[in-house]
C-alpha positions as CSV (number, residue, x, y, z in Angstrom):
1,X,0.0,0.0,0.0
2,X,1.0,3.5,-0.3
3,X,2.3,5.8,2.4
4,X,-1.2,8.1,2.3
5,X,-3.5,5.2,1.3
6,X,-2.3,3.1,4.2
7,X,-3.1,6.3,6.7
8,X,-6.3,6.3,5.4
9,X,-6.9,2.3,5.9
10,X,-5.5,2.2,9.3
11,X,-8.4,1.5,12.1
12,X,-8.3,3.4,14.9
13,X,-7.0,0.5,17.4
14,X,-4.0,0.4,15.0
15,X,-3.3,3.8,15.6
16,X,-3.9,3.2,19.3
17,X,-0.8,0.7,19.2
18,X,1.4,2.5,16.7
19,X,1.6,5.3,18.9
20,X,2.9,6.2,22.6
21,X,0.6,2.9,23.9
22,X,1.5,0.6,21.7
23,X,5.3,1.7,23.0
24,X,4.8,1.9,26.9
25,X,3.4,-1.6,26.4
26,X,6.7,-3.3,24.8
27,X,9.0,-1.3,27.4
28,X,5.9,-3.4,30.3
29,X,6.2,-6.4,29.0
30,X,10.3,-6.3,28.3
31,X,10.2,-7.8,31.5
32,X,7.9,-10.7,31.1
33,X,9.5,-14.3,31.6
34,X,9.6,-16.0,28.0
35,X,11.0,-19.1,30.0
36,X,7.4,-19.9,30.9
37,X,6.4,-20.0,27.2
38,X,8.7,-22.9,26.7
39,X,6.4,-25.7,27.6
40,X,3.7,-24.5,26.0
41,X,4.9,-23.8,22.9
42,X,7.0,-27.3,23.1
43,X,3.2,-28.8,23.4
44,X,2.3,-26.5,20.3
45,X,4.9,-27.8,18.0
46,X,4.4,-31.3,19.3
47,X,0.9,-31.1,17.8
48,X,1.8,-29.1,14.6
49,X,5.0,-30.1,13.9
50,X,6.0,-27.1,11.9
51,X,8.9,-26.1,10.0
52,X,7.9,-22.2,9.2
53,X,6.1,-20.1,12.0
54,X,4.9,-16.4,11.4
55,X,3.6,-14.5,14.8
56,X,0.7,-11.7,13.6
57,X,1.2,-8.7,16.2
58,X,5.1,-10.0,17.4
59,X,5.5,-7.2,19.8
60,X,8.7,-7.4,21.2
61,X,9.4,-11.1,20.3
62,X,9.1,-13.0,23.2
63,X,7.2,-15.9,22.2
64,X,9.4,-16.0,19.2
65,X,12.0,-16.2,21.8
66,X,10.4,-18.9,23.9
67,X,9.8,-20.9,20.5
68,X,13.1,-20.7,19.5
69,X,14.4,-22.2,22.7
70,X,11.6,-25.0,22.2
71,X,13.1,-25.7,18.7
72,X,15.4,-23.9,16.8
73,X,15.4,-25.6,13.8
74,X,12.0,-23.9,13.4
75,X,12.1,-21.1,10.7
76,X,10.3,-17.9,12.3
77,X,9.2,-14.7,11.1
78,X,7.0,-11.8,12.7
79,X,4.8,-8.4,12.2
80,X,4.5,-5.4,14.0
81,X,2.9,-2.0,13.8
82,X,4.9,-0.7,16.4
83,X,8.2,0.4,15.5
84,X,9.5,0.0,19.1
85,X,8.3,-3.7,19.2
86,X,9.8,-4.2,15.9
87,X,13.5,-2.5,16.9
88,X,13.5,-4.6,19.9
89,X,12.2,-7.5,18.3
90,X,14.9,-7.4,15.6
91,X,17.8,-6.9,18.1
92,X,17.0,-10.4,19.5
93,X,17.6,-11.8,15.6
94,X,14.1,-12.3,14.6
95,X,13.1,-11.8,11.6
96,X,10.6,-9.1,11.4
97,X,8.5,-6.8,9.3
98,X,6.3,-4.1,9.9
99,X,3.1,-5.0,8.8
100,X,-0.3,-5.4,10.1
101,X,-1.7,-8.6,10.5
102,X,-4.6,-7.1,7.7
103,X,-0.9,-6.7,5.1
104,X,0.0,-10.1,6.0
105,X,-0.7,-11.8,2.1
106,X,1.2,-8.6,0.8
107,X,4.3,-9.0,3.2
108,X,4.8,-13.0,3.1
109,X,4.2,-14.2,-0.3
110,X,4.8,-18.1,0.6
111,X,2.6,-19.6,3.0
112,X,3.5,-20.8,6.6
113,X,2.6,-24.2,8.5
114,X,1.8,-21.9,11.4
115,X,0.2,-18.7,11.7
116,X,-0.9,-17.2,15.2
117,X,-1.8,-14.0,17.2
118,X,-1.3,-14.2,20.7
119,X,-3.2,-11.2,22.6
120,X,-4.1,-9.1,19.1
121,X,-7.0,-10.3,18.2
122,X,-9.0,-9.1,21.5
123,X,-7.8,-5.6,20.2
124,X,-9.3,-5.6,16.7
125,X,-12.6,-3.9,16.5
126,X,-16.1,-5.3,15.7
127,X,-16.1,-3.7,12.0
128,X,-12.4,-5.4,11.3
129,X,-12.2,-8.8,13.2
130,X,-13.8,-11.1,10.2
131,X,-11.1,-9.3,7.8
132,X,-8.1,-9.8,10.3
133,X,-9.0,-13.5,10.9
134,X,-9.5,-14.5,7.3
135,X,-6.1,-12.3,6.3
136,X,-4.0,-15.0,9.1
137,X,-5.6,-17.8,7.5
138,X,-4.4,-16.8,4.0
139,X,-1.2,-16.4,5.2
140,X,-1.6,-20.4,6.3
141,X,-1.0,-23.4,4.6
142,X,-1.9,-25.6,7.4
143,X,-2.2,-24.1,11.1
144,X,-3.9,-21.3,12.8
145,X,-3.4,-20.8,16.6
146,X,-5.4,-18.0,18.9
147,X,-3.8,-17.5,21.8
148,X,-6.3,-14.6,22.7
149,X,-9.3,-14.2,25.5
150,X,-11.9,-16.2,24.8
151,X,-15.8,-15.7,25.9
152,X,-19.0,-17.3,24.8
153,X,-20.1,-14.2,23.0
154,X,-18.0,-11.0,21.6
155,X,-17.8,-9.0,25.0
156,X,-16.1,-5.3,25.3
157,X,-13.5,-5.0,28.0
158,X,-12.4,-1.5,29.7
159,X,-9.2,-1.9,28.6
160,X,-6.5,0.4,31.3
161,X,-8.9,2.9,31.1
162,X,-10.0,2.8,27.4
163,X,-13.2,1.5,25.4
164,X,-13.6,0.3,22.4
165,X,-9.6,-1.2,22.7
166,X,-10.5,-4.6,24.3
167,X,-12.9,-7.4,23.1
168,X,-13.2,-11.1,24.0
169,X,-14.7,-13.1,22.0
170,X,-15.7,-17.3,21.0
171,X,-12.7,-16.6,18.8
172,X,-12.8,-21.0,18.1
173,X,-16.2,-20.7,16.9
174,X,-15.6,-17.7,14.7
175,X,-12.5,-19.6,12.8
176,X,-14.8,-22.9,12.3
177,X,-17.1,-20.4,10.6
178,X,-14.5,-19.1,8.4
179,X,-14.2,-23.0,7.5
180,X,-10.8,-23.9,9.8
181,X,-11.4,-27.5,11.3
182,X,-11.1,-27.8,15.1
183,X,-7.5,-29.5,15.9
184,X,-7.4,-29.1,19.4
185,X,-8.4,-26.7,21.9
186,X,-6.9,-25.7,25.8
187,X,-10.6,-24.3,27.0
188,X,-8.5,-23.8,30.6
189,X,-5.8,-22.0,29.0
190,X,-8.3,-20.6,26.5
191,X,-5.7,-21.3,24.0
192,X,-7.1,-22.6,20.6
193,X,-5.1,-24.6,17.8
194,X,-7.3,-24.2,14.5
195,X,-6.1,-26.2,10.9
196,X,-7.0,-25.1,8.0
């Protein structure tokens, strides 16, 4: 897309996380363990067995990190919209783009065996989420995984203060209806593993 023309197509949560929020939050969660993501993510490619992984909405990289110590023979890429995320992310040697997850077909033009968001999703607004979901499935040859906050029904959350910033939603249910199969799902973790 061009410069203006992408301006004019950015939602307004996007802009949200661009800016000054989008930065405090990387600089928060620099601090996050990433060691804890091991296991999980071990469990993940267990499942999937993948050999490419792209992470929609990467932030800062740390479950690129914790996937990396799970196995790196595993090929990894991620997207950002926060330049911040993205310098930090690239300083850790992941490969990384700026991109929305809606530019992902335009960024990556071969197909991954594993596509996921982990905490984006829940911040795409009612008007966009359909688009954002179908644009990680194109970007998948085989695997979609929401790591996001699930609900029975799309629920706005006061989000540190701000609406319309913070939705949960049956995000499983709304990728069978986009046509993914059920692969497995962590309903306690409300982690979901979709294939497409």
């Amino acid at each position: 897309r061009h410069r203006q023309e992408a301006e004019e197509m950015t939602t307004a949560q996007e802009q949200f996380w661009q800016g000054d929020f989008g930065t405090n939050y990387t600089q928060r969660c620099g601090i996050t363990n990433w060691r804890a993501r091991v296991p999980f993510w071990r469990h993940v490619i267990d499942l999937t067995k993948p050999r490419t992984i792209l992470e929609a909405g990467c932030n800062a990289g740390l479950n690129l990190r914790a996937i990396r110590d799970a196995d790196p023979a595993i090929n990894l890429c991620g997207c950002d919209i926060n330049q911040t995320a993205l310098e930090a992310a690239a300083a850790d040697g992941h490969a990384v783009a700026e991109a929305s997850v809606f530019d992902l077909a335009d960024v990556w033009w071969e197909k991954f065996d594993l596509v996921f968001s982990a905490g984006v999703l829940i911040h795409i607004g009612p008007a966009d989420i359909e688009r954002a979901m179908r644009c990680i499935i194109a970007a998948s040859k085989r695997y979609v995984l929401a790591v996001e906050y699930a609900d029975e029904k799309e629920v706005e959350v006061s989000y540190r203060g701000y609406s319309e910033r913070l939705w949960r939603r049956p995000f499983g249910d709304l990728y069978q209806k986009l046509g993914l199969k059920l692969a497995a799902e962590e309903s306690a973790l409300k982690k979901r593993v979709k294939e497409a």
